[in-house]
N, C-alpha and C positions, 0 to 999 in steps of 0.2 A: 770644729765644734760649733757650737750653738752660741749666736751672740746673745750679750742681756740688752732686752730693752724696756725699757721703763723700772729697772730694779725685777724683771721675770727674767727667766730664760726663755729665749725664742724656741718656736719649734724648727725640728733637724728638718732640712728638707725631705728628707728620705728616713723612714725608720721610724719617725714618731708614727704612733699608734692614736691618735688624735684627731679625729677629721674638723674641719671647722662645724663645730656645734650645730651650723643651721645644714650645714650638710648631710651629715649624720643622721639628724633629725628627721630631715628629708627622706634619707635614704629607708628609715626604717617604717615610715610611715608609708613611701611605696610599697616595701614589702608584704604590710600588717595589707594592704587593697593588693594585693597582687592577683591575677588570673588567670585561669590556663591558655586566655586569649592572646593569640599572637599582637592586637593592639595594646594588651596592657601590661607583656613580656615588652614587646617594642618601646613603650614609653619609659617602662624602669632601665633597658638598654640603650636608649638614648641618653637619660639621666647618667649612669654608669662611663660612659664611653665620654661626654662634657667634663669628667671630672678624672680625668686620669692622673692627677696629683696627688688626689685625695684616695688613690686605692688602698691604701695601707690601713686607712682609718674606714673605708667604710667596709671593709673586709670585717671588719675590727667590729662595726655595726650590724654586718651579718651573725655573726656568729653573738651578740649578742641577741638579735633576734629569733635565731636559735633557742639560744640559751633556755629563753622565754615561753618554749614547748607552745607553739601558735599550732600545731597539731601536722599532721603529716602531710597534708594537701599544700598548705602555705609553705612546708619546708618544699617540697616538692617543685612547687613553684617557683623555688627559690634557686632549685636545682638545674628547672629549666634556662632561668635566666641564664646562671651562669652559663651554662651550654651553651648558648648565643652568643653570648658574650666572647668566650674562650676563641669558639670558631673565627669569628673577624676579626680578635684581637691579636695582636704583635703576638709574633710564637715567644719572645726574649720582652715583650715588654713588661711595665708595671703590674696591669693585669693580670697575667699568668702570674706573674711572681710574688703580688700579695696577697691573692684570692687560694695559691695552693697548698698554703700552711692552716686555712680554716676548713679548705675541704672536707678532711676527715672527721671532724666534728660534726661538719653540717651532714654528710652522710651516716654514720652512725645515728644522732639525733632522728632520722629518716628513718634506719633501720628500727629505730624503739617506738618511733611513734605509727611504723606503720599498721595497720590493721589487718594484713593478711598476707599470703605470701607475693599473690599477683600484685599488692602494691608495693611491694619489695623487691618484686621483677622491674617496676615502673622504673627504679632507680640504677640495678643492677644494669637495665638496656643503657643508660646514658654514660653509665663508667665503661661501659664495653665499646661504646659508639669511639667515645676517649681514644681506647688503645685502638680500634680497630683505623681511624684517621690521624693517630699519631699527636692528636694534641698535648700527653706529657706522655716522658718515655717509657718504655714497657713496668719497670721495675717502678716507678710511681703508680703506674695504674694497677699493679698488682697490690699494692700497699691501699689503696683508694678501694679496690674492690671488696680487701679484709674488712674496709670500715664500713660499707656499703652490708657487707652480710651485720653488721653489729658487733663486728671481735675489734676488742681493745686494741687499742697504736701499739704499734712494736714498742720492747723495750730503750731504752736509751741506750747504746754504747757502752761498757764500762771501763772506767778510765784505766789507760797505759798502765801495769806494774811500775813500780818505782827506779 
């Protein structure tokens, strides 16, 4: 557990959804300037890859910046990062592991804001590139592609009979 310091509770090492504020801050402010220049994918994947502690939280800043409907080019670009990102990074590390639970959000978002179909392909090529190089296993990127076309997250499970 989480010690207290100063009368707070600390944050968990792993699992808070908290980035340190100027982190965060940071991170979404690269976003909001993002471009489809490999210098200014490169600089936000520099930023990204310096702070592999904080992927929980700025995963956490992604998908708020999502959230925020910056239109479908900045999500797009957002898209590209992670691509870059994904490729260099640890196939078991942080990265893959806190950025794949916002995925589908951020592709969906993609799919509603895009403007037409060819920019809908823009996104469907990067989820295929996904399966085709094996960066999550088939049955994720099947699940990533439904989001990518715009259909809803699967249902939840429903619990065990009694």
């Amino acid at each position: 557990g989480a010690e207290r310091v100063g009368g707070a509770r600390a944050p968990e090492a792993r699992g808070d959804r908290r980035a340190p504020p100027m982190a965060s801050a940071e991170f979404k402010a690269l976003l909001a300037q993002l471009e489809g220049t490999k210098e200014s994918i490169g600089q936000a994947k520099k930023f990204l890859v310096e702070r592999l502690r904080d992927t929980a939280a700025l995963a956490a800043a992604l998908r708020e910046h999502v959230e925020a409907r910056p239109g479908f080019t900045k999500v797009l670009y957002a898209i590209y990062l992670l691509n870059d990102v994904f490729f260099t990074a640890d196939k078991d590390g942080p990265f893959r592991r806190d950025f794949l639970p916002e995925l589908g959000g951020v592709l969906r978002a993609a799919a509603a804001a895009a403007p037409d179909d060819a920019s809908k392909q823009k996104v469907a090529r990067v989820v295929d590139l996904w399966g085709a190089k094996k960066v999550f296993p088939a049955a994720t990127v099947q699940t990533l592609k439904a989001a990518a076309n715009g259909e809803a997250p699967p249902p939840a499970p429903a619990p065990p009979p009694p």
